[in-house]
C-alpha positions as CSV (number, residue, x, y, z in Angstrom):
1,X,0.0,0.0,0.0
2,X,1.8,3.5,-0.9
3,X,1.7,6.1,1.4
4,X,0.1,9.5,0.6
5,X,4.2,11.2,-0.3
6,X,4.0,7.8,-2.4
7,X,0.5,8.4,-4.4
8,X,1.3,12.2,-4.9
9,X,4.3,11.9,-6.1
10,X,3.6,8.9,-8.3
11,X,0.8,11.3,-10.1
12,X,3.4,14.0,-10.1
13,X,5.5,11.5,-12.2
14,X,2.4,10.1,-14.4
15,X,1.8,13.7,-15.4
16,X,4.9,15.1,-16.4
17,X,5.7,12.0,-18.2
18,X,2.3,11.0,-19.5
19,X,2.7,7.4,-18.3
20,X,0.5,5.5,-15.9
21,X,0.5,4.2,-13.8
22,X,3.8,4.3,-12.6
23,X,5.6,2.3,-9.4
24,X,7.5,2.7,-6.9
25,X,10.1,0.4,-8.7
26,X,9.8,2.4,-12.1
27,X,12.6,5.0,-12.8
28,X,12.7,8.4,-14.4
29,X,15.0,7.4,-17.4
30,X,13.4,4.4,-17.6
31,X,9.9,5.8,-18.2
32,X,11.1,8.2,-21.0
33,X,11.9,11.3,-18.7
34,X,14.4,13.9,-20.1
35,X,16.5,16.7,-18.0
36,X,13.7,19.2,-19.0
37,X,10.8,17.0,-17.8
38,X,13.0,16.1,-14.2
39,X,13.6,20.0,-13.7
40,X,9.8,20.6,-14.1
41,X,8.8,17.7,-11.9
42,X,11.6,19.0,-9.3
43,X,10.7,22.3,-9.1
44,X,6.8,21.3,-8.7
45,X,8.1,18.7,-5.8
46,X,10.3,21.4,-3.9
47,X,7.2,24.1,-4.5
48,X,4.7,21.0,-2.8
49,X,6.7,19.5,-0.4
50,X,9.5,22.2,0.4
51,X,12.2,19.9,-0.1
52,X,15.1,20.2,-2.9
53,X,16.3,17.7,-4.6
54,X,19.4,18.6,-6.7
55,X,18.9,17.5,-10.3
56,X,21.9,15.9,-11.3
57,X,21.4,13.6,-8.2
58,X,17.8,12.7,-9.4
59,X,19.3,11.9,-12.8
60,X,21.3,9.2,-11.2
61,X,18.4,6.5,-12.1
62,X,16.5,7.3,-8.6
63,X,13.4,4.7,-8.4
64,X,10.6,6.5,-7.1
65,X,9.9,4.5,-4.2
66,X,13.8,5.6,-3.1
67,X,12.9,9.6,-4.1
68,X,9.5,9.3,-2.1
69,X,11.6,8.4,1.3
70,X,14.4,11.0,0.3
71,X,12.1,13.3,0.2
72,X,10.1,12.5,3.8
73,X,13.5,12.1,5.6
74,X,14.2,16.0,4.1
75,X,10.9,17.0,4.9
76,X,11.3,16.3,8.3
77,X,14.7,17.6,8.8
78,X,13.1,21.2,7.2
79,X,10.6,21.1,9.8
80,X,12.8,20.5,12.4
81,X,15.3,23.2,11.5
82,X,12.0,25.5,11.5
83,X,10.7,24.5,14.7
84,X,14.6,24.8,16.4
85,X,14.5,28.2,14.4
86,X,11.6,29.8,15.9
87,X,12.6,28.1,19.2
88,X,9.2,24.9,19.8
């Protein structure tokens, strides 16, 4: 069962690309993604979830199962820098 950083993103990925439906075992390249398509999809990830991904790492034949837990560990650490930041 996918998680809801899982389902969202996978959509993200089915849009951009115009695949579906598309696993958490299914890679960017694989799919038929290109540089342009990845820095679309990362900029929309970073503007939804606040957390930034640096393209040429995302190139590197991330599965999207392994970007959706990137991206919850990162999500967390921005929320905790926040909360130490304004002092929770």
């Amino acid at each position: 069962m996918a998680t809801e950083v899982e389902s969202a993103v996978a959509a993200m990925w089915e849009e951009t690309l115009g695949v579906a439906p598309v696993g958490l075992e299914d890679g960017f390249l694989e799919l038929g993604g290109q540089s342009i398509q990845a820095a679309q999809l990362l900029a929309r990830v970073r503007s939804e979830f606040g957390v930034r991904i640096p393209l040429a790492e995302f190139m590197g034949g991330q599965r999207l199962g392994r970007q959706c837990k990137d991206q919850t560990k990162a999500r967390a650490q921005v929320v905790r820098q926040r909360l130490l930041h304004h002092g929770v």
